[in-house]
Wavefront OBJ file of the C-alpha trace (Angstrom):
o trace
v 0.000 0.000 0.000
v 1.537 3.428 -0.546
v 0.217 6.432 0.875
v 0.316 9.918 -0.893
v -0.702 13.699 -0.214
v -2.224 15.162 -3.632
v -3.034 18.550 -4.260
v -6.955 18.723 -4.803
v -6.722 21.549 -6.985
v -3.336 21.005 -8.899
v -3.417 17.518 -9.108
v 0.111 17.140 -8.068
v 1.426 14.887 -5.481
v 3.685 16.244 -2.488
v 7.858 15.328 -3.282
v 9.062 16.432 -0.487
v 11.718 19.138 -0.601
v 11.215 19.198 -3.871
v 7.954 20.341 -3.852
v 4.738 19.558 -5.613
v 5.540 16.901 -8.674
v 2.759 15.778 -11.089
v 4.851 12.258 -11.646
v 3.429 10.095 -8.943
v 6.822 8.267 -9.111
v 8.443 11.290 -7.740
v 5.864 11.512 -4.871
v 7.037 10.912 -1.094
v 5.209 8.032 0.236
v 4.081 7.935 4.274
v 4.064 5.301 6.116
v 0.486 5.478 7.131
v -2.833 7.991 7.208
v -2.449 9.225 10.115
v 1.402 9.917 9.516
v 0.471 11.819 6.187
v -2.423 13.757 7.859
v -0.210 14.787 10.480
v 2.138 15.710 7.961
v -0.072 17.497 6.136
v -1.593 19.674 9.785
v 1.697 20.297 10.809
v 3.338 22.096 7.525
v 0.156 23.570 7.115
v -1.054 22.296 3.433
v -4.996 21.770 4.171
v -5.580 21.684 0.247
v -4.040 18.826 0.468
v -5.912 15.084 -0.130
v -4.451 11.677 0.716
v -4.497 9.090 -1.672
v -4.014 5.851 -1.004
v -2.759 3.313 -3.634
v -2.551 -0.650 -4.060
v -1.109 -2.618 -6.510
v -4.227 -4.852 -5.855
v -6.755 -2.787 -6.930
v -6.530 -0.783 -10.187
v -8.406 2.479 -8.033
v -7.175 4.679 -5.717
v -9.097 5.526 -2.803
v -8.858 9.161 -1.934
v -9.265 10.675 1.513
v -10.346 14.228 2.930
v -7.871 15.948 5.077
v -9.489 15.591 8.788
v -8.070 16.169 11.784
v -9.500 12.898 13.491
v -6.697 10.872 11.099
v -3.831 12.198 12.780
v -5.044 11.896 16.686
v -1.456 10.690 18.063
v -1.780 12.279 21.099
v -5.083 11.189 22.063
v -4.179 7.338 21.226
v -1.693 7.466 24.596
v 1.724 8.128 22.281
v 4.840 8.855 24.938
v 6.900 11.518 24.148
v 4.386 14.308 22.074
l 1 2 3 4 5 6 7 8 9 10 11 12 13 14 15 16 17 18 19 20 21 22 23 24 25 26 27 28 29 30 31 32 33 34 35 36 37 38 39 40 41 42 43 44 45 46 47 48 49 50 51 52 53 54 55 56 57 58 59 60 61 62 63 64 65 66 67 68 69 70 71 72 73 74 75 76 77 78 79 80
């Protein structure tokens, strides 16, 4: 499973320090939702969708941006 934030707008996936990247190939992958949501909260990029991809099914599945995916510190996490 790889896990992607995608501009809504743009269409382009988030690279990482490179920026936005239409080539999904050049996209940083997270490990999980709740690490990209977080991700996405904490640098402050709320036109940003996650996108989730298999190579078992020929769809995506795309996600909104809500706070309730990236609830680390109400799961018990140590440390945050």
């Amino acid at each position: 499973m790889r896990v992607l934030l995608r501009d809504k707008k743009s269409r382009r996936y988030y690279a990482g320090s490179n920026g936005w990247d239409a080539a999904i190939a050049q996209a940083l992958l997270f490990t999980s939702v709740p690490q990209a949501a977080k991700f996405a909260f904490d640098e402050k990029v709320p036109e940003a969708e996650i996108v989730v991809r298999s190579d078992l099914l020929e769809q995506e599945v795309t996600l909104p941006l809500l706070p309730e995916w990236c609830d680390f510190h109400q799961r018990g996490s140590a440390g945050n």
